[in-house]
C-alpha positions in Angstrom: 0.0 0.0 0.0 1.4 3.3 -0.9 1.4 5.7 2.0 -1.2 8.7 1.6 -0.7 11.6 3.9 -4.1 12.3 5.0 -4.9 8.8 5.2 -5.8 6.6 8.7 -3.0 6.3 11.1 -2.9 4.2 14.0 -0.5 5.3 16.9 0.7 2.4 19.4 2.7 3.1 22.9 3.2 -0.1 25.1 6.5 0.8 26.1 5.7 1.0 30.0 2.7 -0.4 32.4 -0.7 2.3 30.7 -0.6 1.9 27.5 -2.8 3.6 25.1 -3.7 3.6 21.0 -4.7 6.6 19.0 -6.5 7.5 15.8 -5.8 10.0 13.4 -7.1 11.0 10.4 -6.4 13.5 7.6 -3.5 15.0 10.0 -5.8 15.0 12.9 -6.6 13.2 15.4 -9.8 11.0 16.1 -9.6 9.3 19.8 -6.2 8.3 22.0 -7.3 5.8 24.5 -6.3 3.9 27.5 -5.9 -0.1 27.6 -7.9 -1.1 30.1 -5.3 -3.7 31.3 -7.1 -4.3 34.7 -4.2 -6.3 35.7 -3.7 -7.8 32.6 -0.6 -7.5 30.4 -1.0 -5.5 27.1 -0.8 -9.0 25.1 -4.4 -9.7 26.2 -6.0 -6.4 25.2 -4.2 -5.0 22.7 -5.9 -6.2 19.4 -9.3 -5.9 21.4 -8.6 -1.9 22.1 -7.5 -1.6 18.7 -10.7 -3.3 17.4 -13.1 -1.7 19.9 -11.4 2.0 18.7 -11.6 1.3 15.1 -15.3 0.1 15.3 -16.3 2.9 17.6 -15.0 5.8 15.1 -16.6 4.4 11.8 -13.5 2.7 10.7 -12.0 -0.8 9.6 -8.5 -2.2 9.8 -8.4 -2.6 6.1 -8.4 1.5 6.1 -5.5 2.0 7.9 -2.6 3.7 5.6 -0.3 3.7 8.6 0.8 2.4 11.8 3.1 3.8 14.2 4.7 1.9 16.6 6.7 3.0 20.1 10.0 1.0 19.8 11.8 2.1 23.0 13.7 2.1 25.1 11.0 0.8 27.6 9.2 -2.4 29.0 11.1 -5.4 27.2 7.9 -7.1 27.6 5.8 -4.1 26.3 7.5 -3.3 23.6 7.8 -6.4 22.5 4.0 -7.0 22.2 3.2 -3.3 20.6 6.1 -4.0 17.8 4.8 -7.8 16.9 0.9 -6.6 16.9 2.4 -3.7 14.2 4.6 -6.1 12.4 1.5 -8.9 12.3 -1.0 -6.4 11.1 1.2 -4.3 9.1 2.0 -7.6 6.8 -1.7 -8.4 6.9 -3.1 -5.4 5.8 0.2 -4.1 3.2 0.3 -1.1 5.5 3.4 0.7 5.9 5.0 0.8 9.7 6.9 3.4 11.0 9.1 2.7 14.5 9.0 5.6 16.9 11.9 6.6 19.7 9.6 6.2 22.8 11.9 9.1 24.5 11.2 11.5 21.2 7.5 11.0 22.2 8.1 11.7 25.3 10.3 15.0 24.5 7.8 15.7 22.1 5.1 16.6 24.8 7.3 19.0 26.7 6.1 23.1 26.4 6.5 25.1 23.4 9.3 27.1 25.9 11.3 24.5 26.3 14.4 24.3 24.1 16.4 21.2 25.2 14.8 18.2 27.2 16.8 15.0 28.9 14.3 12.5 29.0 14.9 9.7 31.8 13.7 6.0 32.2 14.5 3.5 35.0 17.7 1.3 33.3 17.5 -0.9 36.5 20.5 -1.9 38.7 20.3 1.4 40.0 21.1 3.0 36.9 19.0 5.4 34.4 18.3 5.7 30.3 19.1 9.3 29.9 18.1 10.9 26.3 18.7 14.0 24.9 16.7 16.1 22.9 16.5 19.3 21.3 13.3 20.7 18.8 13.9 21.1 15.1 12.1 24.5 15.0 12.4 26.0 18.2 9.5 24.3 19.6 6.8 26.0 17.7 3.9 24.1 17.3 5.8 20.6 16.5 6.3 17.2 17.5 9.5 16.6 15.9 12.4 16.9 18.8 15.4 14.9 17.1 17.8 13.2 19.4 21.2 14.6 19.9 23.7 12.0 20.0 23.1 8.4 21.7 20.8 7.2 24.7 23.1 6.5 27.2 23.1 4.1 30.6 24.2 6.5 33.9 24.0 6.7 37.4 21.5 9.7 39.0 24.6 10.9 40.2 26.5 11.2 37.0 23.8 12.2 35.4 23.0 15.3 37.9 26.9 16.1 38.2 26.5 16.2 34.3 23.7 18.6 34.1 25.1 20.8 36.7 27.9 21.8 34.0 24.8 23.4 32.0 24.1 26.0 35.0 23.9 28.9 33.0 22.1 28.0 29.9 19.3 30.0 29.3 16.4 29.0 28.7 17.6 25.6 31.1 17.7 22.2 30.2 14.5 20.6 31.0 14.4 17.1 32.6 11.2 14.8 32.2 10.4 11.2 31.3 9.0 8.3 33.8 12.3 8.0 35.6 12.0 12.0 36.3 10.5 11.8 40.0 13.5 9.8 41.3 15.3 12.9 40.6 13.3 15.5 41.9 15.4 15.9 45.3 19.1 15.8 43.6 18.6 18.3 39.9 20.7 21.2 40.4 18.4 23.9 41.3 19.5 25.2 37.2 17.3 22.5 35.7 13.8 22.7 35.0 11.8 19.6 36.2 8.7 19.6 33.5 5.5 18.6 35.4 4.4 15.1 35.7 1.9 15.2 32.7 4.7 15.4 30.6 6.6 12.2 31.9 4.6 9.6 29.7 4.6 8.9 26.2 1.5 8.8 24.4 0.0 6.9 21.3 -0.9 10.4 19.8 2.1 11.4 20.1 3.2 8.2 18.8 1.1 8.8 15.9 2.2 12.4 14.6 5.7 11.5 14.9 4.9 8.5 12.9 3.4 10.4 10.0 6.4 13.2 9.7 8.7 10.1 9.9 6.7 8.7 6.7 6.4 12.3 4.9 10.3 11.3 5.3 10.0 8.4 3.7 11.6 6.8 7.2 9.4 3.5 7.2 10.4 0.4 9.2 10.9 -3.1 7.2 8.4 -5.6 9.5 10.3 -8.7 8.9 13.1 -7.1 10.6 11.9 -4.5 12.9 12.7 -5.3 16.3 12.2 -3.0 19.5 14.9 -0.9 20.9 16.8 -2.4 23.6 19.6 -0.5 25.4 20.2 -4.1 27.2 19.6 -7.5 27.7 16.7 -8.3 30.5 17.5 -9.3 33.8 16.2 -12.8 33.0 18.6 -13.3 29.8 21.7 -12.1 31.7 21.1 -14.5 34.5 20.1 -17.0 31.7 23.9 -16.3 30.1 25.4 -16.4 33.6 
């Protein structure tokens, strides 16, 4: 199927314990909603939320002209679901699949004033996933906040020792992302810690980025897309041990 820019999208984030799905059409969106996991993992309701969100908004699976997936770094069991369910239906359907940078998403929800975000996740061990990101316009009224180098595995107090050499930059460097709390008592009082609402990533989110990545011809191959992992589970390593 050839990608159409005011087709259907479909926007899929399952890279931590709420996921959700979104809608859009035409550049806009439709509906972002929760799974209802209800203790359940996001294997079990995944393809019913996307069925029960197509159906409620008028629309089949055969109309979709695009699917965006979150890709990580994240929930190794997560991700793993969200990227087969957008590989499976991709190859079903002969829709293109574009993979998302979960922390871009993230990054991408910060406010218009912020001009440089570090995006944190919990890396386990005691250690963090720390992302940079900065906004290809300024961050006027876009979702597109490109990564600046690699995501890298640090300690919280590397990382604050770090952003304490960025005291005087003006506006300051934002910090955000789910592992952002843990923080909240060692920042140096420089850094900006974005509110809470910003921390998550969101399949809407997931969605527009998804569509400027395919105006960009940046698709994802679904035999060989695979999700973003920084490293190995705890299970494998014991496994290798």
């Amino acid at each position: 199927m050839t990608y159409q820019a005011n087709g259907l999208t479909l926007g899929l984030e399952t890279s931590g314990p709420v996921g959700t799905v979104a809608l859009r059409r035409d550049r806009c969106l439709v509906e972002c909603v929760r799974l209802e996991t209800d203790g359940r993992r996001h294997a079990q309701t995944l393809a019913a939320e996307v069925d029960r969100l197509l159906r409620s908004n008028g629309q089949s699976a055969q109309e979709l002209n695009l699917i965006a997936v979150s890709i990580g770094p994240g929930s190794f069991t997560g991700l793993r679901v969200g990227v087969v369910f957008a590989k499976t239906l991709g190859y079903a359907l002969g829709c293109q699949v574009v993979a998302v940078d979960t922390f871009c998403a993230i990054a991408a929800n910060s406010p218009s004033d912020v001009s440089e975000v570090v995006v944190l996740a919990d890396a386990q061990r005691g250690e963090l996933f720390a992302g940079r990101y900065m906004p290809s316009n300024g961050g006027v009224q876009s979702a597109t906040w490109p990564r600046c180098g690699e995501i890298a595995i640090v300690s919280a107090a590397d990382l604050c020792q770090q952003l304490a050499q960025h005291n005087h930059s003006v506006p300051p460097i934002a910090v955000s992302g789910p592992a952002a709390e843990s923080l909240s008592t060692m920042l140096p009082s420089s850094v900006r810690l974005l509110d809470s609402s910003c921390w998550i990533p969101r399949a809407d989110v997931v969605a527009q980025l998804g569509e400027e990545q395919a105006e960009r011809n940046e698709f994802a191959k679904p035999w060989t897309l695979e999700p973003f992992y920084l490293r190995r589970s705890a299970a494998e390593e014991k496994a290798n041990m």
